[in-house]
N, C-alpha and C positions, 0 to 999 in steps of 0.2 A: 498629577504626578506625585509620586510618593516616594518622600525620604530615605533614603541609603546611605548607610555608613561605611565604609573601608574595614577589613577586618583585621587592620593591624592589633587595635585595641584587643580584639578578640585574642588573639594570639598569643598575646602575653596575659591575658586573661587564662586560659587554656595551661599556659604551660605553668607558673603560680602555681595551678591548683597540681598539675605533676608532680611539681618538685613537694609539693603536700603528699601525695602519696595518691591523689584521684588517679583515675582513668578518664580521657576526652570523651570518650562515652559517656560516661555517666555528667560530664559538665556539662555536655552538648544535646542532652538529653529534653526533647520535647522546644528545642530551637529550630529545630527543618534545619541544622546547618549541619555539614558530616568534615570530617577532620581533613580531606581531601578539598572541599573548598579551605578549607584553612590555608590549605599552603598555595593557594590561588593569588597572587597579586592583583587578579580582576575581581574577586569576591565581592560580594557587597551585604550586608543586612539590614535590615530593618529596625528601625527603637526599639519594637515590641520583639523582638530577635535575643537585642541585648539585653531587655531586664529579666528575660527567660534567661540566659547565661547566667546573670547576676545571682537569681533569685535562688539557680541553683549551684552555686557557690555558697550563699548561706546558708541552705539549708544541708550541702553538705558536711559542712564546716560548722557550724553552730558556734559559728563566732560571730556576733556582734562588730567584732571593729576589724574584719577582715579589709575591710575598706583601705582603712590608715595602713594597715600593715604590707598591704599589696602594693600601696602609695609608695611606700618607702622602699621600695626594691624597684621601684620604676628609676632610671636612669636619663637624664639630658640626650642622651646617644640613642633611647629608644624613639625619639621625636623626629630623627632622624636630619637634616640639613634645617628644618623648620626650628628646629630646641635649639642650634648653636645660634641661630640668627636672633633668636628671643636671649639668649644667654649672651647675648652680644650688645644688648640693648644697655641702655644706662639708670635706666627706672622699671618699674612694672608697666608704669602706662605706655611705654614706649615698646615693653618686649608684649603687650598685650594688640597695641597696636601692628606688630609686625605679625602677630598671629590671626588677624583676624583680615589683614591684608591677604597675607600668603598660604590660608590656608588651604584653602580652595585647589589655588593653584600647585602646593604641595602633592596635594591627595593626602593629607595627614586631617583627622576630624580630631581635635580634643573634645569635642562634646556636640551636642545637635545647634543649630541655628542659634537658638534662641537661648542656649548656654553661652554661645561664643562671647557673647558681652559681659560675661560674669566676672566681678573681681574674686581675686584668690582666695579662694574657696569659703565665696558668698553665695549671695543670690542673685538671679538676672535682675533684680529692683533695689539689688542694696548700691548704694555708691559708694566706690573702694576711699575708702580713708584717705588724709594726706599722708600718712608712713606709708603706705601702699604703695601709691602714685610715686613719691619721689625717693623711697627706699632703693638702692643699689642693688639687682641682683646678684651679684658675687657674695655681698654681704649676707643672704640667704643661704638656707641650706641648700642645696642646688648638687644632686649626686654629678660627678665629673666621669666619664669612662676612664678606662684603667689602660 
């Protein structure tokens, strides 16, 4: 059986690069995914789906740190019931634990299996610090909806 992701991600992956000035065509380009599964709630892609996506957002953007900068226009509300429930927790190890409960059962993916274990924004083998673990998410930068 082979791995599928939800294509919320995608989504706002997609639209980013609109409000840049792309065409979905051209981000969507040599993914097999067409703009009509986008707006599909049953959708589903493949890893190798999204780093096709990815790969072309960088190169059409010839930015380096599109990454961070897409990071920071992502919003708690785009996570959808899964983000308040993390955002509701009292540590990271605690909103990390409710993400790795529930996400499954959301249908929200932040990242494939073997990401799920990741501390914020390590590695699946790094172990998150103790400011990590017992840092307050409020205290974080954490975008709020409007």
């Amino acid at each position: 059986m082979s791995l599928t992701l939800p294509l919320d991600r995608a989504r706002f992956y997609v639209s980013c690069m609109e409000r840049r000035g792309f065409s979905a065509r051209d981000v969507l380009k040599g993914t097999g995914l067409t703009t009509r599964e986008l707006q599909s709630r049953y959708s589903q892609a493949s890893p190798a789906q999204y780093r096709q996506l990815m790969q072309n957002m960088l190169a059409l953007t010839g930015n380096a740190k599109l990454g961070l900068e897409i990071g920071q226009e992502y919003k708690i509300s785009d996570m959808g019931v899964l983000g308040y429930a993390m955002l509701s927790s009292k540590t990271m190890r605690q909103a990390r634990m409710v993400m790795s409960r529930y996400n499954k059962l959301v249908g929200q993916v932040l990242g494939s299996p073997t990401t799920s274990r990741t501390s914020a924004g390590g590695s699946p083998h790094r172990k998150p610090s103790r400011l990590e673990i017992s840092t307050p998410l409020r205290s974080r930068n954490c975008s709020l909806p409007r």
